[in-house]
DOTORVO-228379 format. One line per field, with one value per residue (C-alpha): residue number from 0; z, y, x. Coordinates in Angstrom, 2 decimals, padded with zeros to 5 digits, always signed. Layout:
! residues N
n (NUM | ...) $
zz (Z | ...) $
yy (Y | ...) $
xx (X | ...) $
END
This chain:
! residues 488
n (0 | 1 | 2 | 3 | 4 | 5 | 6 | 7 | 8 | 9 | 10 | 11 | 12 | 13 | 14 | 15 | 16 | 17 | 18 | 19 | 20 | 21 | 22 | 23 | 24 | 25 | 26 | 27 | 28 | 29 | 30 | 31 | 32 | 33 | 34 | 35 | 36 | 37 | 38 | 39 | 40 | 41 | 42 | 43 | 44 | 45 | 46 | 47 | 48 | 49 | 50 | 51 | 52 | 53 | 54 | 55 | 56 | 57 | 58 | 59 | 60 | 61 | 62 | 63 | 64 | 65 | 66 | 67 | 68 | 69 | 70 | 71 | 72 | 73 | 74 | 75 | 76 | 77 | 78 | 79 | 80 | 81 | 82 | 83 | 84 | 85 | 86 | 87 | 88 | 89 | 90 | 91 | 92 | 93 | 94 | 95 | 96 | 97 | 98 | 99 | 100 | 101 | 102 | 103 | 104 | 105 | 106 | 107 | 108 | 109 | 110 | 111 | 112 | 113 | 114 | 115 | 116 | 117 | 118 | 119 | 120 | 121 | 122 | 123 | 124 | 125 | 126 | 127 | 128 | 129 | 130 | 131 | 132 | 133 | 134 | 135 | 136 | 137 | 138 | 139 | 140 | 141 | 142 | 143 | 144 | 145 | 146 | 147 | 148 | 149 | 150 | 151 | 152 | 153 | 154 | 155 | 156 | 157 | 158 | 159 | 160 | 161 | 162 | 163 | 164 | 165 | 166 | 167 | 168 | 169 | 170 | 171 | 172 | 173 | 174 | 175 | 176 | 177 | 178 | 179 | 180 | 181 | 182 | 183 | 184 | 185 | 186 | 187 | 188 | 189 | 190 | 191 | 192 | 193 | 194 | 195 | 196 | 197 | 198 | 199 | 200 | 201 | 202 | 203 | 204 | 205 | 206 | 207 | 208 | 209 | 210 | 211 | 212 | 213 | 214 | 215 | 216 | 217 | 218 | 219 | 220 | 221 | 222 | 223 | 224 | 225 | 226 | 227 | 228 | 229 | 230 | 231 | 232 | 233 | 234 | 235 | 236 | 237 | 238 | 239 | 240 | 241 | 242 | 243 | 244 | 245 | 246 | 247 | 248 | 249 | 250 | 251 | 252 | 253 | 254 | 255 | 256 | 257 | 258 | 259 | 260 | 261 | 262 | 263 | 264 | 265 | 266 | 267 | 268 | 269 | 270 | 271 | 272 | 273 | 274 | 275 | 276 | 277 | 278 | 279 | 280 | 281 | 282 | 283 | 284 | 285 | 286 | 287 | 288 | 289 | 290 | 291 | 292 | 293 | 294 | 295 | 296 | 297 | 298 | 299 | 300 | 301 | 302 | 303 | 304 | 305 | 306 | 307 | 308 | 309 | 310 | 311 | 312 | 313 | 314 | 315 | 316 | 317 | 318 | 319 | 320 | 321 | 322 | 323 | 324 | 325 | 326 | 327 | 328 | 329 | 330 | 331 | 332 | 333 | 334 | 335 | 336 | 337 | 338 | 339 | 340 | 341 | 342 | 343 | 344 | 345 | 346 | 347 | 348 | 349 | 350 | 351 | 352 | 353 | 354 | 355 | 356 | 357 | 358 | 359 | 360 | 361 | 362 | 363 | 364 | 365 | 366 | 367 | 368 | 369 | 370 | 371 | 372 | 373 | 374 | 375 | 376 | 377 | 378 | 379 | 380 | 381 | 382 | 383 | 384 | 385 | 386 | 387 | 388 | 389 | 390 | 391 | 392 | 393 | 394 | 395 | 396 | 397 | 398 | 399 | 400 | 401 | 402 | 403 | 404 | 405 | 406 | 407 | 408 | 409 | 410 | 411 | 412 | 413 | 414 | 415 | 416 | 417 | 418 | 419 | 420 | 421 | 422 | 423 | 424 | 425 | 426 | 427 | 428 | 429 | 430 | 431 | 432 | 433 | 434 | 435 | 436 | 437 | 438 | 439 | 440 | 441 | 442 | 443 | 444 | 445 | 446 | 447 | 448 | 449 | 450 | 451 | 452 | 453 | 454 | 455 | 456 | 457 | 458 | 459 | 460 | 461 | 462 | 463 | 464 | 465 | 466 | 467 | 468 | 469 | 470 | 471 | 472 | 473 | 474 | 475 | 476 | 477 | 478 | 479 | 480 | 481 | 482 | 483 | 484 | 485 | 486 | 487) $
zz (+071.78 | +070.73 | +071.91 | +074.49 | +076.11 | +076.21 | +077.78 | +080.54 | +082.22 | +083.18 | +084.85 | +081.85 | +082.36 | +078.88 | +075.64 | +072.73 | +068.70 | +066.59 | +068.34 | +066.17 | +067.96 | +066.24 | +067.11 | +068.75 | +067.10 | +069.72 | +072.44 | +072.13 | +073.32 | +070.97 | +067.58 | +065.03 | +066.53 | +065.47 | +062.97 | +062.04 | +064.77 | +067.67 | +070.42 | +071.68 | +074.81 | +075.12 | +078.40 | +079.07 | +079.22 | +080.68 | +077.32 | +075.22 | +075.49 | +073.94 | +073.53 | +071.09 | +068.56 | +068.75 | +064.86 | +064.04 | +065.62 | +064.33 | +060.31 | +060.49 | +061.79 | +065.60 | +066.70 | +069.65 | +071.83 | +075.23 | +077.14 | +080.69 | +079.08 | +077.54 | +074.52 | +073.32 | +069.57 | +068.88 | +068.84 | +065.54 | +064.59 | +066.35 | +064.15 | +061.04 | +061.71 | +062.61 | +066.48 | +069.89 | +072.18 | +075.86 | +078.51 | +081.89 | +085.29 | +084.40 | +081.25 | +082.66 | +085.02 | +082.47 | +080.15 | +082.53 | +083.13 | +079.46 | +078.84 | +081.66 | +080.06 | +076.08 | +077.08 | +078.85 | +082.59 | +082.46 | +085.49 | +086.98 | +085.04 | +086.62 | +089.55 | +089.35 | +091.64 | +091.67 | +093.01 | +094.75 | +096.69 | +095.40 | +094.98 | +094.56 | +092.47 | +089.22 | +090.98 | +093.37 | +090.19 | +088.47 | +091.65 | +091.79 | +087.72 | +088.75 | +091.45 | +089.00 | +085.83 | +088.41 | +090.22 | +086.44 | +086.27 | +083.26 | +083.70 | +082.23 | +083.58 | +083.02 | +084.29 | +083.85 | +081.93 | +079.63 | +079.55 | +079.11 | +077.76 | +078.89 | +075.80 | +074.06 | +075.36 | +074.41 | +074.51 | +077.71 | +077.41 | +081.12 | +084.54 | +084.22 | +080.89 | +080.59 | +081.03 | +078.21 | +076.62 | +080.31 | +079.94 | +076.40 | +077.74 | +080.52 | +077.81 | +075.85 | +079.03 | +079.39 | +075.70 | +076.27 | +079.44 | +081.98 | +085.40 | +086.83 | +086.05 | +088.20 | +087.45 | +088.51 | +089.87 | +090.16 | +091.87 | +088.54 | +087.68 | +090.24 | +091.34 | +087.07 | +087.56 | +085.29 | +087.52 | +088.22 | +088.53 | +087.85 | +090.72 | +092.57 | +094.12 | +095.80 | +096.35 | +097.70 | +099.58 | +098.97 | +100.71 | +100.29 | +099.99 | +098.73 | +094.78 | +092.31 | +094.18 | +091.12 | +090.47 | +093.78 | +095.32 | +099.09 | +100.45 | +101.66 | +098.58 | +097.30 | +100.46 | +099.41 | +095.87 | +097.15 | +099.37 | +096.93 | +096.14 | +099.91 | +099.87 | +096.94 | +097.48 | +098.49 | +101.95 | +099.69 | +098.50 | +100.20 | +101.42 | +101.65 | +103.34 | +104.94 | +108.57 | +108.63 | +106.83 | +108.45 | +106.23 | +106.02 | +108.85 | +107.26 | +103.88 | +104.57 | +107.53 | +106.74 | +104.28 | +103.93 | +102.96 | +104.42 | +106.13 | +106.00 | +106.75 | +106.48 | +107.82 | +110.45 | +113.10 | +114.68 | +111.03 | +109.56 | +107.68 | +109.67 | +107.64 | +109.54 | +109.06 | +105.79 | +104.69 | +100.86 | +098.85 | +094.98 | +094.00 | +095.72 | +099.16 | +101.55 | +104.76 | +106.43 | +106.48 | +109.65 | +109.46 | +111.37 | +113.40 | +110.09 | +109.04 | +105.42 | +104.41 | +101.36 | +098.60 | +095.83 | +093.14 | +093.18 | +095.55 | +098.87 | +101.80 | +100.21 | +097.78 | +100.80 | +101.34 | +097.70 | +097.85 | +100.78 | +099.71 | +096.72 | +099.16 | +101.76 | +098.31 | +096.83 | +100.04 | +100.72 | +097.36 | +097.75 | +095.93 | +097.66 | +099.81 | +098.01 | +094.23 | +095.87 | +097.32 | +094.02 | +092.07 | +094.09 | +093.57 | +090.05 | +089.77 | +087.10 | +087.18 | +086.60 | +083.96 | +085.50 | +088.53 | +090.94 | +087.60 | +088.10 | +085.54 | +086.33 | +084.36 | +086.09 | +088.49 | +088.17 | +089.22 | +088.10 | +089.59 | +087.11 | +088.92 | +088.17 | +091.38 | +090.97 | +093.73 | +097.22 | +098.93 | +096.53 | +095.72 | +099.52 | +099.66 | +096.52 | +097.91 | +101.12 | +099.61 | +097.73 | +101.34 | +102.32 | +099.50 | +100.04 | +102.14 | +101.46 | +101.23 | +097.88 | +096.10 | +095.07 | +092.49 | +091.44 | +088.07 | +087.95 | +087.33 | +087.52 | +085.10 | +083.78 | +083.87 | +087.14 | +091.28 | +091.57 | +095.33 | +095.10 | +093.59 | +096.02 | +098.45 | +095.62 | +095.33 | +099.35 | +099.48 | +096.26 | +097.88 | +101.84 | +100.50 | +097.80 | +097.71 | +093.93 | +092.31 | +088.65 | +088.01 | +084.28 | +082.11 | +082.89 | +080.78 | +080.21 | +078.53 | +077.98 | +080.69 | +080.69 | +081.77 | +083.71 | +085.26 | +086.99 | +087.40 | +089.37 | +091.08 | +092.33 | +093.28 | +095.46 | +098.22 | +098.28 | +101.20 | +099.93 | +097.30 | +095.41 | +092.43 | +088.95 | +086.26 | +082.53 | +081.18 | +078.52 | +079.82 | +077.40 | +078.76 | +082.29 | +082.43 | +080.09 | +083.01 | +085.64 | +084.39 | +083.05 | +085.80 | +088.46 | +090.87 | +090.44 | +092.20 | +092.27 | +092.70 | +090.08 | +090.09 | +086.98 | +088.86 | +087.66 | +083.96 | +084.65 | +081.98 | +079.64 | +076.08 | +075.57 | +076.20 | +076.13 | +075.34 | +073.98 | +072.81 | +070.77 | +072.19 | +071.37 | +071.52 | +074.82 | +077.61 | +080.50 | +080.16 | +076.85 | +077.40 | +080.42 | +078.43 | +075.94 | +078.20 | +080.57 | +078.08 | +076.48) $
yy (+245.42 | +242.19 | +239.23 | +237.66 | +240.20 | +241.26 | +238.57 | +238.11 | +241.41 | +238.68 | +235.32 | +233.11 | +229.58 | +227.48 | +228.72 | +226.66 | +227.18 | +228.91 | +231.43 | +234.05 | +236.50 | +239.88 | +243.22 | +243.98 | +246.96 | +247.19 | +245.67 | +245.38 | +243.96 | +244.98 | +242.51 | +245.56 | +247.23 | +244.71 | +244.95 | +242.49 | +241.33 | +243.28 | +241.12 | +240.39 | +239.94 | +238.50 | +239.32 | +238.55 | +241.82 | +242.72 | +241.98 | +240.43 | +238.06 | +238.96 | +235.16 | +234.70 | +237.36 | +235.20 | +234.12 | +237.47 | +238.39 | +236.04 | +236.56 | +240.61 | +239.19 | +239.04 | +237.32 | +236.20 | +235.87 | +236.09 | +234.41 | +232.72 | +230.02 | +226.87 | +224.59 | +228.02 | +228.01 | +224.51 | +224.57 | +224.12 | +227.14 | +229.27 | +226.63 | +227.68 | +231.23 | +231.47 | +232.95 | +231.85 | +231.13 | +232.53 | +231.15 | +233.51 | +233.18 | +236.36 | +238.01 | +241.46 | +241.69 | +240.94 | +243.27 | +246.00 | +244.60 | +244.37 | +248.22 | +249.66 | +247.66 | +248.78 | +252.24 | +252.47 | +252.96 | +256.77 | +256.79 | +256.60 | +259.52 | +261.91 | +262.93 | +260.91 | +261.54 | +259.14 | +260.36 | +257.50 | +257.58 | +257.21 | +260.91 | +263.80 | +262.27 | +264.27 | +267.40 | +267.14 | +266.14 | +269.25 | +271.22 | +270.05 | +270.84 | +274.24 | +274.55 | +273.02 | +275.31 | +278.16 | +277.24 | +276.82 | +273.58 | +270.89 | +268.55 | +266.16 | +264.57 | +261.24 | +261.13 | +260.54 | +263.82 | +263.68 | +262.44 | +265.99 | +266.31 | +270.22 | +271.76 | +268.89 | +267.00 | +263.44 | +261.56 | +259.08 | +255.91 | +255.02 | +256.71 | +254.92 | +253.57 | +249.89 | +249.92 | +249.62 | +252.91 | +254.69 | +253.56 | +255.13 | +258.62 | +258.53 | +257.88 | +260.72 | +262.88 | +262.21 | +263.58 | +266.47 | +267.29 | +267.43 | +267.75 | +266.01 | +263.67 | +263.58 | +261.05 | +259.25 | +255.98 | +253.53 | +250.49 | +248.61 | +249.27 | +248.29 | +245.21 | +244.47 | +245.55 | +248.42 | +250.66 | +247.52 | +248.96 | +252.23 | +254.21 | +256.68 | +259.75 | +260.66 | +259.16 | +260.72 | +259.06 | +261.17 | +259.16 | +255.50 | +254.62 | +251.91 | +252.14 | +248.98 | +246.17 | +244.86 | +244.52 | +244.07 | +242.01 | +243.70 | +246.58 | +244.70 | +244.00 | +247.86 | +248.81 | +246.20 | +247.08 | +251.17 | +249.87 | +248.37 | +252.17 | +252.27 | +249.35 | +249.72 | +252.92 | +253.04 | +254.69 | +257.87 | +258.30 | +260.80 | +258.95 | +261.48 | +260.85 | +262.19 | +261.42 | +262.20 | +259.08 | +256.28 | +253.67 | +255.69 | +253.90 | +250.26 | +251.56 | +253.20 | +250.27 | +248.61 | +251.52 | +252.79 | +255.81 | +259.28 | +259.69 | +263.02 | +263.19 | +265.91 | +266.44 | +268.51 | +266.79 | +266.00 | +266.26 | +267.35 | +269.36 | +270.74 | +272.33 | +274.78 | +277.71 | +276.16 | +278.70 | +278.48 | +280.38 | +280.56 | +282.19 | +279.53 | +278.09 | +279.72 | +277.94 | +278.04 | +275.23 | +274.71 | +273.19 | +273.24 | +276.33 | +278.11 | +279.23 | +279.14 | +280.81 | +279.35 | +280.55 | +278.63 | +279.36 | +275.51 | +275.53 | +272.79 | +271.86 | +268.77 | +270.67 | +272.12 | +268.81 | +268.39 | +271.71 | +270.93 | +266.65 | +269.06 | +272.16 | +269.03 | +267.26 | +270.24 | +271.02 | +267.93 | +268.04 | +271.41 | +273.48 | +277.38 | +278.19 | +281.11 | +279.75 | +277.02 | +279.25 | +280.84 | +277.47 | +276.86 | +280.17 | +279.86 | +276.19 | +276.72 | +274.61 | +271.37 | +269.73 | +268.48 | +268.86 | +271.11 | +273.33 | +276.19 | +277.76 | +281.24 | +282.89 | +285.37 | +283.67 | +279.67 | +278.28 | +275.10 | +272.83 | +269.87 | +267.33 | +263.76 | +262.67 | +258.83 | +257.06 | +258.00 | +259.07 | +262.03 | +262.93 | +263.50 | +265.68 | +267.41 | +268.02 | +269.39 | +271.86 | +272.99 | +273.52 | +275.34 | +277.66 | +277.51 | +280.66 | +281.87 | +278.36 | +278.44 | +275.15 | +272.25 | +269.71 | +266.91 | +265.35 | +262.47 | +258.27 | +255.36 | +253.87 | +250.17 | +247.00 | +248.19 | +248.35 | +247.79 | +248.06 | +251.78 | +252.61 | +252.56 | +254.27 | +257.10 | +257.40 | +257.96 | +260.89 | +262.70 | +262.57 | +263.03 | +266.37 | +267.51 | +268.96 | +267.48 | +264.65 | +263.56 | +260.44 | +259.75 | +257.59 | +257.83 | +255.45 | +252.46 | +250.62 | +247.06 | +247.19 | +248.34 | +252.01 | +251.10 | +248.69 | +250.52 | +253.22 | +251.18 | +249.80 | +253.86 | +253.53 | +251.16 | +253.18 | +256.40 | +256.79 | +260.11 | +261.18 | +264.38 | +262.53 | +261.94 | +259.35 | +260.78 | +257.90 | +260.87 | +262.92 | +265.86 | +265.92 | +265.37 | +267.85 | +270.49 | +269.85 | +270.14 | +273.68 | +274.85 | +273.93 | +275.45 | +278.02 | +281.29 | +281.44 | +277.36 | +275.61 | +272.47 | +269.93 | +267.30 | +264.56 | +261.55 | +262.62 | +265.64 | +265.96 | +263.50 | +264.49 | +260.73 | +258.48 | +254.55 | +253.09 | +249.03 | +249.36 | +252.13 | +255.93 | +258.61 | +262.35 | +264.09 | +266.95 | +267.85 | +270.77 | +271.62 | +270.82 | +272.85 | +275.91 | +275.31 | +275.44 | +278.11 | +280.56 | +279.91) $
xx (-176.98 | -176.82 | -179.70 | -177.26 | -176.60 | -179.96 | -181.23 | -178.32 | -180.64 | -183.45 | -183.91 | -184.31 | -185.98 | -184.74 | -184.34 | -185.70 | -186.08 | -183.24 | -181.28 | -179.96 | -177.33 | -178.68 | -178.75 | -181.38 | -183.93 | -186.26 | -188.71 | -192.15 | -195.36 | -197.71 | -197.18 | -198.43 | -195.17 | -192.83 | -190.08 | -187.13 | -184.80 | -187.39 | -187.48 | -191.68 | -192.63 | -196.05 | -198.25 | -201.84 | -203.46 | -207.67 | -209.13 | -206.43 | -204.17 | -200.45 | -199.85 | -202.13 | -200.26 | -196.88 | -197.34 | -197.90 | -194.57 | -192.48 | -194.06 | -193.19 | -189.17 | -189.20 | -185.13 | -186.74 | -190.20 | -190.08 | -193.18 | -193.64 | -196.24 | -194.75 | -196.26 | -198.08 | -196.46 | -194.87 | -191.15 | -190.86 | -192.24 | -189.52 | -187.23 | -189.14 | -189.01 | -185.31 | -186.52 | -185.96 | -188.30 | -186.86 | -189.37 | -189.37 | -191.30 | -193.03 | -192.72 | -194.38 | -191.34 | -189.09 | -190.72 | -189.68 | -186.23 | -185.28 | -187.29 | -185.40 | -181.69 | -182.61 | -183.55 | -180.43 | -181.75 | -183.30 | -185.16 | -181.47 | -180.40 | -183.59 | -184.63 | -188.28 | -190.92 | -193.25 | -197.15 | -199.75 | -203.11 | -206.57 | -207.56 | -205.07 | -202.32 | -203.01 | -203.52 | -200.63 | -198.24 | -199.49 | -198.64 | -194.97 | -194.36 | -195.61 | -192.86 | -190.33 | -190.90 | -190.88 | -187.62 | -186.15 | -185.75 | -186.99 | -189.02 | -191.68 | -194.69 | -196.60 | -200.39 | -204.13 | -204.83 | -201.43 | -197.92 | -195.49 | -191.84 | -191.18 | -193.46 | -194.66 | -197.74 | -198.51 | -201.86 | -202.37 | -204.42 | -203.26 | -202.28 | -199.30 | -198.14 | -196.95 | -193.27 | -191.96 | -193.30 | -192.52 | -189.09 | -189.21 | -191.20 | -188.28 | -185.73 | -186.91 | -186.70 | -183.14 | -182.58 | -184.45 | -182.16 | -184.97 | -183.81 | -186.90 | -189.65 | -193.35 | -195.12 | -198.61 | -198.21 | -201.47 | -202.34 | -202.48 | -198.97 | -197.43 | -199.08 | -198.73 | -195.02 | -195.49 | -192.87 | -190.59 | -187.33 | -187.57 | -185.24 | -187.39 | -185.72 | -189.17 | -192.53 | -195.52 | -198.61 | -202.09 | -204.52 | -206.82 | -210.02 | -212.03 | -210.99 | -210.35 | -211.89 | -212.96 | -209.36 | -207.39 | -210.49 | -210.50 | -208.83 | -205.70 | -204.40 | -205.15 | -203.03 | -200.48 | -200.19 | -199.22 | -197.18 | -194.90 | -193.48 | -192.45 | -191.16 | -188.83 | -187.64 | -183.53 | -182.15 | -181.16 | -184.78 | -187.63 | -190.84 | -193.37 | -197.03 | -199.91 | -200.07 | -204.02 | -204.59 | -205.35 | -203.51 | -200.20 | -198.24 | -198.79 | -198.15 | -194.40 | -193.84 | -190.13 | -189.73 | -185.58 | -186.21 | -185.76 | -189.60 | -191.68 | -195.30 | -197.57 | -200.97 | -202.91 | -201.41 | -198.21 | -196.60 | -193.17 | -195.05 | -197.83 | -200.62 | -203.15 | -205.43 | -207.20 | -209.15 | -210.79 | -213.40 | -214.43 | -211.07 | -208.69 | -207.11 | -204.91 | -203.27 | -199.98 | -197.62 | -195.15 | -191.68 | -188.99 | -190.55 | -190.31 | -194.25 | -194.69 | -198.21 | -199.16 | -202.02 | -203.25 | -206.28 | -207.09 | -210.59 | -211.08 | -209.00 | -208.31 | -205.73 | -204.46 | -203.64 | -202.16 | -200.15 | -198.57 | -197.20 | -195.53 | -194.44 | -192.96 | -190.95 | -189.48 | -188.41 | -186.75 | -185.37 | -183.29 | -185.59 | -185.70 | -188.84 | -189.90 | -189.61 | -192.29 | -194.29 | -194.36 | -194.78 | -197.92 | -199.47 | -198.52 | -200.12 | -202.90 | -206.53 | -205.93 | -208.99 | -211.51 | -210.23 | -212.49 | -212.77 | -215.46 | -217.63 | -219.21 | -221.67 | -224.22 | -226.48 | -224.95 | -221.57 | -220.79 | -218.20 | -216.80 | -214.89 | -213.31 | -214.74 | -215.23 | -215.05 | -217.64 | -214.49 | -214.03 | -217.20 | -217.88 | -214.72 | -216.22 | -219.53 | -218.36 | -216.18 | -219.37 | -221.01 | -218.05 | -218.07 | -222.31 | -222.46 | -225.90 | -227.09 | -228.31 | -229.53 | -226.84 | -227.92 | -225.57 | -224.60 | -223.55 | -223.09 | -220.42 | -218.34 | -219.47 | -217.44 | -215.35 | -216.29 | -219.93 | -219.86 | -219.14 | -222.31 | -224.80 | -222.85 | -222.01 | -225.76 | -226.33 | -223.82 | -224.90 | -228.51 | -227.80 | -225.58 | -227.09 | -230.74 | -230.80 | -229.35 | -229.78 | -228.04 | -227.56 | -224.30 | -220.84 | -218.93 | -220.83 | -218.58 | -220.52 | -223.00 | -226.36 | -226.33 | -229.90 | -228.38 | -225.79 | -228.12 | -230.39 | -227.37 | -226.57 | -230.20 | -230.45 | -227.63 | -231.00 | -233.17 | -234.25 | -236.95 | -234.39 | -233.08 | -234.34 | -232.70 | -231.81 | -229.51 | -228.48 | -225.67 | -225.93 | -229.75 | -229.01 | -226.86 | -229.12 | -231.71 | -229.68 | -228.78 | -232.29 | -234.13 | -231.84 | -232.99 | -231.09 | -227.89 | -227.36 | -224.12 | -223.97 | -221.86 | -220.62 | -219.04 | -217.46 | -215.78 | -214.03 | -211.04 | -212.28 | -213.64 | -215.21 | -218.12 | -217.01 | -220.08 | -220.12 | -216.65 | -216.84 | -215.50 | -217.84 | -216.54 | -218.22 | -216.76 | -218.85 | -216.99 | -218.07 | -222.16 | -221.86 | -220.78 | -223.04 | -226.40 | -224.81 | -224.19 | -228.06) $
END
């Protein structure tokens, strides 16, 4: 593809310095990445700024620089360097516009089903590749835990990659003949345009609750960021939510898609009889005066909830009832996801719960599962350098429904871990909690110094195998430690 046509895919602004009509060898936004004739597209990213790595670009042979700041690299340097400069109104969107046009449009080539909410994406997406495999079909997936091309897994740095490297995982789909992609969409990526043109064939709604206000500011603009799936979804598209939450009907308002909800009340998909113990969830799911009873090893009524936004879209998708119903049963644990350890006289539960939303719906699963009312102590901290208002109200739940809270590190990343301890702190009434800043020791207490028969939970990590601590990741797994001290 040569650079004018290239560039007739986005709203271009002027062009300036020495334009070359090559054939184009890639797209990139990351300068280590480029190679002679790529074209670079500099963004402004959390922590650095792709603007400033323009020289870099142009010395290893960029044809042209795309960039929605003037006067950044002098003119003549573009001259020099035998590169045009291509000024845009937004170079994020029209780094998804030229990934989806180089790539050769592969979201339009899959069936993609794109997952949102605050809590329940990863699990639900994991629930829905279960149903696929099991119906027969290929698929990939792109998430929190791991982006997946049928067989082959691949590292993941973000819930939803930037989109030039999810065009690419899409692309690479597509060659692999998948059938289907499910994939994890976050608020970041689509209010950073991440997902900008990419053609969904469903999208699910979990649920919202207060999550990234450091980055959207107040809830509205959390709400409007999800909503942007809704909103962008075609009439021949599934929109898929649960009724039972109370932001649903804002989020898929003026939405042209094909509407299902799902929920314990006055649903499409009408979800009753939860019932759930250490070995997994049953319910029954009601649609269309059909009753679907529905069993699952993943543990809480909120992946009732999860099993039945996948049951609903491979429904609505064609896919037979009973190859779902045997998809879900099928569905193995997800990491860190509600993931039980068992040994003798102590069951602990590691979860990613994060946010106060989740780890309420984690702690009263624990009571439900708490028959004999045997003691619950709670691991766990926040992450540094994102939502400080969620702290203190994580510390009042872990106390009010726990009889024993340690609160120790999460990821610090460049903040004093005291600080944000005391910040978790300041949201206790009650005198059950002790502070050990050191996870490994928190969590070697928590266990040692357990009453026979206790219920445990590791909140806040769940999957992950790091510590960030002042810049620098540090190999650590809840899961891991746990084993460790449970088996001594």
């Amino acid at each position: 593809m040569k650079l004018s046509e290239f560039i007739n895919g986005i709203k271009v602004i002027q062009v300036a310095g020495n334009f070359q009509d090559e054939e184009i060898t890639g797209i990139e936004y990351d300068s280590r990445n480029v190679k002679k004739n790529s074209v670079f597209v500099a963004i402004k990213g959390f922590s650095v700024d792709g603007r400033k790595f323009i020289p870099n670009a142009l010395l290893k042979g960029a044809c042209a620089i795309i960039l929605d700041q003037n006067n950044v690299v002098p003119d003549e340097f573009y001259r020099h360097s035998n590169a045009a400069k291509i000024l845009v109104n937004d170079s994020r969107t029209a780094l998804a516009e030229l990934s989806n046009l180089f790539f050769n449009r592969p979201s339009e080539k899959l069936n993609l089903i794109g997952v949102t909410g605050t809590n329940g994406k990863t699990t639900t997406a994991y629930i829905i590749r279960s149903i696929l495999e099991n119906a027969g079909y290929k698929s990939g997936l792109l998430g929190t835990i791991s982006n997946q091309i049928l067989d082959k897994i691949i590292n993941s740095k973000l819930t939803t990659p930037e989109s030039r490297d999810l065009n690419e995982l899409l692309s690479q789909m597509v060659n692999e003949k998948c059938n289907y992609a499910v994939m994890e969409v976050s608020s970041h990526s689509l209010a950073l345009n991440r997902v900008h043109g990419l053609n969904y064939s469903s999208a699910i709604f979990t649920n919202l609750t207060n999550e990234h206000l450091d980055f959207h500011l107040n809830f509205e603009s959390y709400l409007e960021a999800k909503k942007k799936l809704f909103d962008n979804l075609s009439e021949e598209s599934f929109a898929v939510y649960n009724s039972d939450d109370s932001s649903s009907k804002k989020l898929i308002q003026g939405c042209r898609a094909k509407k299902y909800s799902y929920g314990t009340n006055q649903s499409d998909f009408l979800i009753k009889d939860i019932k759930y113990d250490i070995n997994g969830t049953s319910f029954t799911i009601n649609y269309k005066n059909e009753i679907y009873p529905i069993n699952t090893s993943l543990v809480g009524e909120f992946n009732a909830y999860n099993a039945s936004a996948a049951f609903a879209t491979a429904v609505l998708n064609g896919i037979n009832e009973d190859k779902i119903i045997e998809g879900i049963k099928k569905a193995s644990q997800v990491p860190g996801r509600f993931e039980v350890l068992i040994r003798e006289n102590r069951k602990i539960v590691i979860d990613y719960s994060h946010t106060p939303d989740s780890l309420e719906k984690t702690l009263r699963a624990i009571h439900g599962l708490n028959r004999n009312g045997d003691e619950i102590v709670t691991v766990f901290g926040c992450g540094g350098n994102r939502d400080k208002s969620k702290r203190p109200a994580m510390g009042r739940i872990a106390a009010e429904l726990s009889d024993r809270v340690i609160i120790t590190s999460d990821n610090p990343r460049f903040e004093d871990p005291f600080e944000i301890i005391n910040s978790i702190k300041a949201g206790i009434s009650k005198k059950n909690y002790d502070v050990i800043e050191n996870r490994e020791e928190a969590i070697k207490k928590a266990i040692s110094n357990s009453k026979d028969h206790s219920i445990i939970l590791i909140a806040g990590k769940g999957h992950e195998d790091y510590q960030e601590i002042k810049g620098t990741r540090i190999h650590f797994s809840d899961r891991e430690v746990a084993k460790t001290y449970l088996n001594s």
